[in-house]
GUVEX-251516 format. One line per 2 residues: their letters; for each residue x, y, z of N, C-alpha, C, O. Coordinates in steps of 0.2 Angstrom, whole numbers, plus 5000, padded with zeros to 4 digits. Layout:
// GUVEX-251516
a) X Y Z X Y Z X Y Z X Y Z  ...
This chain:
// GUVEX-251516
xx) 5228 5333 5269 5222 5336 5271 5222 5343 5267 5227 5346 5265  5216 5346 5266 5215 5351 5262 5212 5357 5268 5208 5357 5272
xx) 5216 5363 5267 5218 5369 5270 5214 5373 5265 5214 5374 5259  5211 5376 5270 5209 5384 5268 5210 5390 5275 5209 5390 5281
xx) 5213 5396 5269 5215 5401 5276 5212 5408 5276 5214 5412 5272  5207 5409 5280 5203 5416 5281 5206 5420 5282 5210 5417 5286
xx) 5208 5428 5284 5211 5435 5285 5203 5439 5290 5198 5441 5287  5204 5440 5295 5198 5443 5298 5200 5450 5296 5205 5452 5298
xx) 5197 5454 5293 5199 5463 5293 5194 5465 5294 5189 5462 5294  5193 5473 5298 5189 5477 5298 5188 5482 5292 5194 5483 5289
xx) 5184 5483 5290 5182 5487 5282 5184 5491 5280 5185 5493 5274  5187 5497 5289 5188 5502 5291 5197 5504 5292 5200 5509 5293
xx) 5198 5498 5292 5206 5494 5296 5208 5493 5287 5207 5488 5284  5210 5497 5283 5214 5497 5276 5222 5494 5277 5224 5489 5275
xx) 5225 5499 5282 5231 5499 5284 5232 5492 5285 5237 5489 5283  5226 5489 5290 5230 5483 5293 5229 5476 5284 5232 5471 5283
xx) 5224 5478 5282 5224 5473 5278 5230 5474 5270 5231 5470 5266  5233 5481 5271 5239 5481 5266 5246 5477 5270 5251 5477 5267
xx) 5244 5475 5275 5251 5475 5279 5248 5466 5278 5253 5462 5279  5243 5464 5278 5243 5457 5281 5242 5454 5274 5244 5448 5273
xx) 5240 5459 5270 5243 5455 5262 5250 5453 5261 5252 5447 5259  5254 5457 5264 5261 5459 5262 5267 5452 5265 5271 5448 5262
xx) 5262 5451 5274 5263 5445 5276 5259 5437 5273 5259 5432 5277  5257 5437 5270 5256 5430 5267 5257 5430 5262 5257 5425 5259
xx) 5258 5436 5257 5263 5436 5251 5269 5432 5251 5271 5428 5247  5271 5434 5257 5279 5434 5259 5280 5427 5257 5283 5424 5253
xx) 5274 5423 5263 5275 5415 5265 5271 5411 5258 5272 5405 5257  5267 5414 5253 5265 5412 5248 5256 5408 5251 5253 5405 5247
xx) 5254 5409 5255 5250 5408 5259 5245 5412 5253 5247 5417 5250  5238 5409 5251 5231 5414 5247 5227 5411 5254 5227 5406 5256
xx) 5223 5418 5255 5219 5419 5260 5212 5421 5256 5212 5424 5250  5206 5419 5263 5200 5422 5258 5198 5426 5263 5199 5425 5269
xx) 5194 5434 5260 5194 5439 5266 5187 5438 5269 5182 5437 5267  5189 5439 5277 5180 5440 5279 5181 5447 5282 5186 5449 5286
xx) 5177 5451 5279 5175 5457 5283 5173 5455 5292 5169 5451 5294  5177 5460 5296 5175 5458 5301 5168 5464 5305 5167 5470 5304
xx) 5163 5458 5310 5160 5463 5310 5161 5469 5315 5165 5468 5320  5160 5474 5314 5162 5481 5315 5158 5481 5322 5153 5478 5322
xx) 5161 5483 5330 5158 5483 5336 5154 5489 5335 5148 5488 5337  5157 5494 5333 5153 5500 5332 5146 5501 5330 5142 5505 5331
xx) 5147 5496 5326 5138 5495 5321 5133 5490 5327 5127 5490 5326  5135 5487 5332 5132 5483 5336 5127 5486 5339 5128 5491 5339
xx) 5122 5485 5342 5118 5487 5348 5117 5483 5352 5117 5477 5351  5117 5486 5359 5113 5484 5362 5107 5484 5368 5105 5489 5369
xx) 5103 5477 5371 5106 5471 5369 5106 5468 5363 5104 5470 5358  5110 5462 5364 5111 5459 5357 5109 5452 5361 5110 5450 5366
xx) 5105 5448 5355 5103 5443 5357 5108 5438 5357 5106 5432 5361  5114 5439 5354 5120 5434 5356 5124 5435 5361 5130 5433 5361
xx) 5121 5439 5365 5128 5440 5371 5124 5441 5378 5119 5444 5380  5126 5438 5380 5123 5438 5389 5129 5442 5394 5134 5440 5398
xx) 5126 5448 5392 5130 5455 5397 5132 5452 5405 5137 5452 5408  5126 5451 5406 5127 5449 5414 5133 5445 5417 5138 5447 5420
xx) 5132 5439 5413 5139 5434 5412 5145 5435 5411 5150 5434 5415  5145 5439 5404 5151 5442 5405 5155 5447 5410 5160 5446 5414
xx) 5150 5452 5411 5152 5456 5418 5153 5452 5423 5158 5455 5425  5152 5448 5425 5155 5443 5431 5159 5440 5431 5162 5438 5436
xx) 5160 5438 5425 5165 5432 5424 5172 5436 5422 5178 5435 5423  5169 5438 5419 5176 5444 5414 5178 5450 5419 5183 5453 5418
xx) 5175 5451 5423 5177 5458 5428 5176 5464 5424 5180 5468 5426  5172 5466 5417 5173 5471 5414 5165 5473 5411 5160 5470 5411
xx) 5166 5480 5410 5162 5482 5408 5161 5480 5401 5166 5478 5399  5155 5479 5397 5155 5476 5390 5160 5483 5385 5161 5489 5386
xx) 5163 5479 5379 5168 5481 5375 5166 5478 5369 5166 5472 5368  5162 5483 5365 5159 5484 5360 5164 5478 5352 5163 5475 5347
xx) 5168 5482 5356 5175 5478 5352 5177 5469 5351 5178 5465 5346  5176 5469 5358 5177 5463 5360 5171 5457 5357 5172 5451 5357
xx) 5164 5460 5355 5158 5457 5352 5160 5456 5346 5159 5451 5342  5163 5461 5344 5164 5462 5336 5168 5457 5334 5166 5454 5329
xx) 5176 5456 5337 5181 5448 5337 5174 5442 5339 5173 5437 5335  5171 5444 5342 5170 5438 5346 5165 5433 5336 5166 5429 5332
xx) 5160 5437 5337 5157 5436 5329 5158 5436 5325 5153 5434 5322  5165 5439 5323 5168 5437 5316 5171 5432 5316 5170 5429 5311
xx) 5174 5428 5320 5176 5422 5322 5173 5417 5321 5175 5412 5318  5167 5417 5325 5161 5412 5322 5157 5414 5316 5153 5409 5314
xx) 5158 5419 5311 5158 5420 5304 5161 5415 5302 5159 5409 5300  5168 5417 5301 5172 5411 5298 5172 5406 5298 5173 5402 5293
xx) 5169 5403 5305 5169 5396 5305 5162 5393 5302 5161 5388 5299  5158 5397 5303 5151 5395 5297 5153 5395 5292 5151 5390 5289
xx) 5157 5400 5287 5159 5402 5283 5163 5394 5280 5161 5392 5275  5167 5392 5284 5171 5383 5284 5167 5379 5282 5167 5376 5277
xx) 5163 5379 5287 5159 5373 5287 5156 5374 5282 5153 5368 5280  5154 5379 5276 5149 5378 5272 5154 5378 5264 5153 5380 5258
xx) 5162 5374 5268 5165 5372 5262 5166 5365 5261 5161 5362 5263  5171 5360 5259 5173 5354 5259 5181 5354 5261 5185 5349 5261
xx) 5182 5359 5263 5190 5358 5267 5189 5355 5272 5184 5355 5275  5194 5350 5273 5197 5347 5281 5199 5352 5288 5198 5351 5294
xx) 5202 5358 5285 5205 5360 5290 5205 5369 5288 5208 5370 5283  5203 5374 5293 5206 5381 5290 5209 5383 5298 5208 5382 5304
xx) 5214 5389 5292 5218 5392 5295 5215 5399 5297 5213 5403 5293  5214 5400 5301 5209 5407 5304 5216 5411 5308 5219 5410 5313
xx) 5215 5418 5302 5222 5423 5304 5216 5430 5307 5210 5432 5306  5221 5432 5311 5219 5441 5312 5223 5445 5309 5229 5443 5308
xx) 5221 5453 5307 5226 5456 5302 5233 5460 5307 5237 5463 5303  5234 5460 5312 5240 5459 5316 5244 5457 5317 5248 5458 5321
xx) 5244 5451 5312 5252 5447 5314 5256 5444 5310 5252 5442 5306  5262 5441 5309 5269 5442 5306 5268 5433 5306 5265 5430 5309
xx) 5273 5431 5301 5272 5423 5301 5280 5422 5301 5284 5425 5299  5281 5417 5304 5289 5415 5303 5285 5412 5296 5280 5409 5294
xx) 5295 5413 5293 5297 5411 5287 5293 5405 5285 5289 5405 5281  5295 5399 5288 5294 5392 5289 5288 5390 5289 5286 5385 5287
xx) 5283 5395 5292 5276 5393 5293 5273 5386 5290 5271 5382 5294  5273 5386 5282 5268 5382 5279 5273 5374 5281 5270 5369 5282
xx) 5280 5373 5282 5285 5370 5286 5282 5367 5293 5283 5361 5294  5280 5370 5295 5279 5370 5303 5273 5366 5304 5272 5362 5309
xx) 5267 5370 5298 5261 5367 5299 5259 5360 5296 5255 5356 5298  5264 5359 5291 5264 5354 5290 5266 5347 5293 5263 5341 5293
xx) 5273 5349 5297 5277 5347 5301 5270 5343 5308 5269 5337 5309  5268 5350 5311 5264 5348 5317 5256 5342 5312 5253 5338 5315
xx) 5254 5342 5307 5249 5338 5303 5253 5332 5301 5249 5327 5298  5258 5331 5302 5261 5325 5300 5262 5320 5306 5263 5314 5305
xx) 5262 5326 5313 5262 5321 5319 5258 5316 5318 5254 5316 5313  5258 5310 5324 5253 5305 5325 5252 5307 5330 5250 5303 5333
xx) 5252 5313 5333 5249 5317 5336 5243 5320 5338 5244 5326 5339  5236 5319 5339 5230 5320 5337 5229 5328 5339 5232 5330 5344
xx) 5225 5333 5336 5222 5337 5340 5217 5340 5333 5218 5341 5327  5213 5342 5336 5205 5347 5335 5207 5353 5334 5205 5355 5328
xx) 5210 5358 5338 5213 5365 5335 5222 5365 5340 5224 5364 5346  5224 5369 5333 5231 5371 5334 5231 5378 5334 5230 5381 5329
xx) 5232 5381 5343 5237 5388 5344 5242 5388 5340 5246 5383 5340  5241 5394 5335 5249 5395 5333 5251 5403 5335 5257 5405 5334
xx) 5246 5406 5337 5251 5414 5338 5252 5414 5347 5249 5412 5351  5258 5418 5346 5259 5421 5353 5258 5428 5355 5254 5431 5351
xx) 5261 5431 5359 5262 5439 5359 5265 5443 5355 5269 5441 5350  5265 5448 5356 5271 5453 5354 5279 5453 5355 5283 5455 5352
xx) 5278 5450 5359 5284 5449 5364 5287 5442 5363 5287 5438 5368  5291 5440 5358 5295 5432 5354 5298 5428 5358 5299 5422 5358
xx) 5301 5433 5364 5304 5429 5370 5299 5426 5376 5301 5423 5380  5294 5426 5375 5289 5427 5381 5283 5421 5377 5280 5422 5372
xx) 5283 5415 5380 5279 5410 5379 5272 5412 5384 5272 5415 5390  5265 5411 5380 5260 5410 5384 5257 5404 5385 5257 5400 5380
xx) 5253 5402 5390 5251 5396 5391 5253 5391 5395 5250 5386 5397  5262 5392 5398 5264 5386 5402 5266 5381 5394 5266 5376 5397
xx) 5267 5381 5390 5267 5374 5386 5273 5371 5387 5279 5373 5387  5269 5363 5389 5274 5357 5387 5278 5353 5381 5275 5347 5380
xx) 5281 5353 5378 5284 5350 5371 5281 5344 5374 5281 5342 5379  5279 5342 5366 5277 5334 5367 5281 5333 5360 5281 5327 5361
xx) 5283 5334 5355 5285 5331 5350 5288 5336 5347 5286 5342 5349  5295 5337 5342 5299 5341 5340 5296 5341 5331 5297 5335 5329
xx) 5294 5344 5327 5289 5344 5323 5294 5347 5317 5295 5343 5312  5298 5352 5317 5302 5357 5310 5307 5361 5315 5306 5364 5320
xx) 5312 5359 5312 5318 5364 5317 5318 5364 5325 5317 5359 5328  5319 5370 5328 5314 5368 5335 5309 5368 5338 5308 5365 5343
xx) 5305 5371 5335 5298 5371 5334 5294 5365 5338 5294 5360 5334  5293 5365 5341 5289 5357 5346 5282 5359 5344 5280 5364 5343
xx) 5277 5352 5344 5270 5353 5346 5268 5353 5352 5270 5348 5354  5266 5354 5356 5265 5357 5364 5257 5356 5368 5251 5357 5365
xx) 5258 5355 5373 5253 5358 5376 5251 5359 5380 5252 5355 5385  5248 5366 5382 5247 5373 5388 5244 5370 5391 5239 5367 5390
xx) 5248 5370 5397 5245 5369 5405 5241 5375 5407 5237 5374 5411  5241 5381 5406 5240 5388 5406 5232 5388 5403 5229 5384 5400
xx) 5231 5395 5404 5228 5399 5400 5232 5403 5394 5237 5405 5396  5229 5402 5387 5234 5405 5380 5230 5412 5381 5225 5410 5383
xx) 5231 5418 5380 5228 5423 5377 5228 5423 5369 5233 5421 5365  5222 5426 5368 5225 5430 5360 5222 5422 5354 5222 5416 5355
xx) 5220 5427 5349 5216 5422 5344 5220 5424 5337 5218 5421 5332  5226 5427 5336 5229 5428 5329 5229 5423 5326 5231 5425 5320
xx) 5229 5419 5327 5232 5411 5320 5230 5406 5323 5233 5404 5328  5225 5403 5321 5224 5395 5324 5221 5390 5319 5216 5392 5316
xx) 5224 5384 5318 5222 5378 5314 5215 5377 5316 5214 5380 5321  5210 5372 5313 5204 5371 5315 5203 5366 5311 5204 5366 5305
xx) 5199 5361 5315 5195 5357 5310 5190 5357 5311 5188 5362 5314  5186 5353 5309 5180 5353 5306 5173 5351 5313 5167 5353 5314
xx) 5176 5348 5316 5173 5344 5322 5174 5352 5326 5169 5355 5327  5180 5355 5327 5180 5359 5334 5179 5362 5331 5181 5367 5334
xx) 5177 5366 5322 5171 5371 5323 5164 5369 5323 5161 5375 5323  5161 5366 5324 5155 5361 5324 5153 5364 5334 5149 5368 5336
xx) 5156 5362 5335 5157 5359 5343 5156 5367 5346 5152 5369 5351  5161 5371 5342 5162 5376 5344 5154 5383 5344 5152 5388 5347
xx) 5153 5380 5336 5147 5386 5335 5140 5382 5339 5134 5384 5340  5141 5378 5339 5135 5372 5344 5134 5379 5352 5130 5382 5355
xx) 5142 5377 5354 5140 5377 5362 5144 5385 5362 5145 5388 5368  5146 5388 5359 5148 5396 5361 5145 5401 5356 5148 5407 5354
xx) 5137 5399 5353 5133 5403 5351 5133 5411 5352 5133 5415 5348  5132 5411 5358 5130 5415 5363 5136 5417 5368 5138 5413 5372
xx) 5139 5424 5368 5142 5427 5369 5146 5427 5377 5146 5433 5378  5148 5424 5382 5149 5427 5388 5155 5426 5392 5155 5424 5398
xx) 5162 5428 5386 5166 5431 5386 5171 5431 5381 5170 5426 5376  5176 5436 5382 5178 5436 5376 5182 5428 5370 5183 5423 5373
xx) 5183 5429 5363 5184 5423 5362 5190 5420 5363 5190 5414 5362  5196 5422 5364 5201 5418 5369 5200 5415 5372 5201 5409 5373
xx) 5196 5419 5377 5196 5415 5384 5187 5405 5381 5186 5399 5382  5185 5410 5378 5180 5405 5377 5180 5398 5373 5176 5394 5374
xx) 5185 5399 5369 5188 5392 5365 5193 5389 5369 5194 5384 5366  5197 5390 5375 5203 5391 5378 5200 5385 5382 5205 5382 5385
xx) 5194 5381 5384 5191 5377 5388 5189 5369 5384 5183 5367 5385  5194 5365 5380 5194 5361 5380 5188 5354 5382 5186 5350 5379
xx) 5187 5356 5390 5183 5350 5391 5178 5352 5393 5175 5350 5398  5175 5358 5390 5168 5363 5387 5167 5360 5383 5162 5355 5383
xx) 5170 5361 5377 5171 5360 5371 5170 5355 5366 5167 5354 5361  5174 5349 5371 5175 5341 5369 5179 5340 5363 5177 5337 5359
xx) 5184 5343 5363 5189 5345 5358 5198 5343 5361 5199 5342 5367  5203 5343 5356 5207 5341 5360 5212 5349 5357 5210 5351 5351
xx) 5217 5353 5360 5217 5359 5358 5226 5357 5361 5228 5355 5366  5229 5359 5355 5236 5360 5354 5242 5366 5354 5239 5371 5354
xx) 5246 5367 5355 5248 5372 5351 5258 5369 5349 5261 5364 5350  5259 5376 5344 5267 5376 5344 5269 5380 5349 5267 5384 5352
xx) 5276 5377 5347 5284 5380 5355 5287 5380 5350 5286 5375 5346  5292 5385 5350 5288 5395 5350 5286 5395 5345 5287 5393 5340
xx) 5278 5400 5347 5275 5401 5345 5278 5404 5337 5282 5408 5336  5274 5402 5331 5278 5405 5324 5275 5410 5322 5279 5413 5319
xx) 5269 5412 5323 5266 5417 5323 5266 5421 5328 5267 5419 5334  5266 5428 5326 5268 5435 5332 5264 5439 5330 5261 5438 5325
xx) 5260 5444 5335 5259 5448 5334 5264 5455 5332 5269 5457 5335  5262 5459 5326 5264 5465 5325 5264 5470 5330 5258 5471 5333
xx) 5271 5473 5334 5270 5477 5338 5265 5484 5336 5261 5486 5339  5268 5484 5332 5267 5491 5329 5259 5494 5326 5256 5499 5324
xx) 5257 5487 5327 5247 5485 5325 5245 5484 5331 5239 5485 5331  5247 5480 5337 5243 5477 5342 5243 5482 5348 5237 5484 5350
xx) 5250 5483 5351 5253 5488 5356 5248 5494 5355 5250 5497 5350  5242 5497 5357 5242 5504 5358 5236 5505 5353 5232 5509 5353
xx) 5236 5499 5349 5234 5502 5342 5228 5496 5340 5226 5497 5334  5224 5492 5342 5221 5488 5344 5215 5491 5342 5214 5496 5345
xx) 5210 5488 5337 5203 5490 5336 5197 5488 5342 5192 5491 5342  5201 5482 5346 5196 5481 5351 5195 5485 5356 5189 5487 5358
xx) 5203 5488 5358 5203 5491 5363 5200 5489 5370 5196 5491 5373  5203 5483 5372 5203 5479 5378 5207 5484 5381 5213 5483 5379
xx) 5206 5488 5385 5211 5491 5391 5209 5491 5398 5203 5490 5398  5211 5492 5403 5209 5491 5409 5205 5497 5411 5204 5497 5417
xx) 5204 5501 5407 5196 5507 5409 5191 5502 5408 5186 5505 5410  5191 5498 5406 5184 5493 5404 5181 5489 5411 5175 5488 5412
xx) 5188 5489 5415 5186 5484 5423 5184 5489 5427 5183 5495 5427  5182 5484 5432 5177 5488 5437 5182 5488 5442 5187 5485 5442
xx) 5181 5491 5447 5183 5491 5453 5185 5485 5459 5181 5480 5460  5190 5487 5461 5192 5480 5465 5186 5477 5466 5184 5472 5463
xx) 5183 5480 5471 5177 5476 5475 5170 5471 5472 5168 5466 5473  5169 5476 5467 5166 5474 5463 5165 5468 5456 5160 5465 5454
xx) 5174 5467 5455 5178 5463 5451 5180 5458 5451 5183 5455 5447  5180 5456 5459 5184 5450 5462 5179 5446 5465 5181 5440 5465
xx) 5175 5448 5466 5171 5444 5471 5169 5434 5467 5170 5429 5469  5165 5438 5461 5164 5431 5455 5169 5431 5454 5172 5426 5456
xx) 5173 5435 5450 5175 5432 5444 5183 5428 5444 5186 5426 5440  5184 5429 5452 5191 5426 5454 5189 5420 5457 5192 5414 5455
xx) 5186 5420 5460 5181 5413 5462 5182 5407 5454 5186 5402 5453  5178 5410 5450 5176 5405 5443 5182 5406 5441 5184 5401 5441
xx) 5187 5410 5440 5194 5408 5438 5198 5404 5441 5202 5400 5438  5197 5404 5446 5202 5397 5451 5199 5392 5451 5203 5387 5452
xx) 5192 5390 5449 5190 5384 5447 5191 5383 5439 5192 5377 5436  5192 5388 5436 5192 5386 5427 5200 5384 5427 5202 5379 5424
xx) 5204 5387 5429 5208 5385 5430 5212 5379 5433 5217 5377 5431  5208 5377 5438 5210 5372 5441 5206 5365 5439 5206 5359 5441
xx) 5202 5367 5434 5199 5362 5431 5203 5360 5425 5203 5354 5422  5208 5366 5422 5211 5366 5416 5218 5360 5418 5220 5355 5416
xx) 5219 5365 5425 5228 5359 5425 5224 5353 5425 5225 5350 5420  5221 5349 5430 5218 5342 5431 5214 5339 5422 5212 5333 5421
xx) 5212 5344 5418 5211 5342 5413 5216 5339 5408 5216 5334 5404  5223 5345 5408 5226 5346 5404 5233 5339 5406 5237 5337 5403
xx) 5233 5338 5412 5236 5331 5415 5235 5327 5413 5240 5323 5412  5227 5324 5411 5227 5318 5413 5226 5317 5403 5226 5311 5400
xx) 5227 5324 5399 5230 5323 5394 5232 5321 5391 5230 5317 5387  5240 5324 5394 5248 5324 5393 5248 5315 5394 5251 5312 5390
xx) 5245 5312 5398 5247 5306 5403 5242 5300 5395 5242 5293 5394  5237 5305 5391 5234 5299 5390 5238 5301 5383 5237 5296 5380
xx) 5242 5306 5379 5244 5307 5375 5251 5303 5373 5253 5302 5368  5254 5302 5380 5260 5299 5382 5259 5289 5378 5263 5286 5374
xx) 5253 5289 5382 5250 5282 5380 5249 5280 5374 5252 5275 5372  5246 5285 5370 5246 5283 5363 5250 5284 5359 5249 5281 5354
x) 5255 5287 5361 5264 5287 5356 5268 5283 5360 5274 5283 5358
C-alpha cells in the first residue's frame, strides 16, 4: 500500500516545524507540509461550526484554537483524497516518533487485522496509556495492535485510509466539537478505528505542556451548573454506546482471526 505523510504547521509556529523536521529526518519519513489554518484569522459565526452544540456538548466556551485543529485536519484529508495513495499518515508538529516507527506501521499493515484508521500517538506522559486499549495482536517487538475500549484523546499521528476520510469529510463537515472527540465515534462514522500499545508516537513535552497553540485550558469551561447538565448526560450515553459498540467488536474481530 502506498503511504503519503502530511505535517500540520502553523505559519507562525517556525519553532515547531524546525523541531518536526528534525523528528522525521531522524526516522527518514518525507512529509508534505499543510499550513494549518490559523484560529486567529477565523471569525465568527462560521458557517462550519455549530457553537450552540459545541457549548453543550463540550462544556466550553468556543476556542478559536480548537476550530483552527479542527480544519486543518479536514484540509488534509481533502488534500488525500485529491491523490492516488491508499493510505496517509496525518502528523501534528508536537510530537517525537519512536525509532521503529516505519517498523511498527508496517508491522500493524501486515496484520490480517482490518481497520479504517490507526491511533498511533499517546500523551506526553509514555507511561500512561489512553483509551482503555485491548492487545488484539503483537505486531513489531511489543508493540501490539489494540483496541480502546475508552475514549483516545489527542490527534498527533494517525493512519487513515481512504474510506474513513471519505466518511469522515461526509458526516463531520460541520464543526460541534473538538476533533478528537469527533472522529473518536466509530459507529457515527461507519469506520473501523484501531490503535497501537504503547503508543509509538509521543507528544513533545516541551511543545505541548504549557505551550499549546490551541490553548485548550479550563478557563474555557463554564461553570459547574451550567456545564453538567447536557453535556454529562450525552457523555454517559456516548460512552456507553462506545463500550457496547467496541464489545461487540473485539467479539466480531475474535471471529475473523
Amino acid at each position: 500500500m502506498n503511504v503519503i505523510a502530511y505535517l500540520i504547521n502553523l505559519k507562525r509556529a517556525n519553532d515547531r516545524l524546525i523541531s518536526a523536521k528534525e523528528v522525521f529526518d531522524k526516522v527518514g519519513i518525507n512529509f508534505n507540509l499543510e499550513i494549518a489554518v490559523d484560529g486567529k484569522e477565523l471569525l465568527l459565526p462560521h458557517k462550519n461550526y455549530s457553537e450552540v452544540k459545541y457549548n453543550l456538548l463540550h462544556g466550553k466556551r468556543t476556542n478559536l484554537g480548537e476550530l483552527g485543529c479542527y480544519f486543518s485536519h479536514l484540509n488534509v484529508l481533502k488534500k488525500f483524497l485529491t491523490t492516488n495513495e491508499d493510505l496517509a499518515l496525518v502528523c501534528e508538529d508536537d510530537i517525537e516518533f519512536n525509532k521503529d516507527i516505519i517498523e511498527i506501521i508496517n508491522g500493524a499493515l501486515s496484520s490480517r487485522i482490518h481497520f479504517d484508521l490507526l491511533r498511533l500517538s499517546g500523551g506526553s506522559d509514555r507511561n500512561k496509556e489512553k483509551g482503555i486499549p485491548i492487545k488484539l495482536q503483537k505486531i513489531y517487538k511489543d508493540f501490539y495492535l489494540s483496541l480502546n475500549l475508552g475514549f483516545k484523546s489527542g490527534t498527533g499521528c494517525y493512519l487513515i485510509n481512504r474510506r474513513a476520510a471519505k466518511n469522515i469529510l461526509n458526516k463531520l463537515n460541520k464543526m460541534s466539537l473538538p476533533i478528537d472527540h469527533a472522529i473518536d465515534r466509530d459507529w457515527l462514522l461507519s469506520l473501523r478505528s484501531l490503535s497501537i500499545s504503547p503508543a509509538p508516537v509521543y507528544l513533545k513535552e516541551e511543545l505541548h505542556e504549557g505551550n499549546s497553540y490551541i490553548q485548550a485550558k479550563s478557563e474555557f469551561k463554564y461553570s459547574f451548573y451550567r456545564r453538567y447538565w447536557v453535556m454529562i448526560p450525552y457523555r454517559l450515553v456516548n460512552e456507553f454506546t462506545r463500550l457496547i459498540y467496541k464489545l461487540c467488536l473485539f467479539i466480531k474481530i475474535k471471529i475473523e482471526s
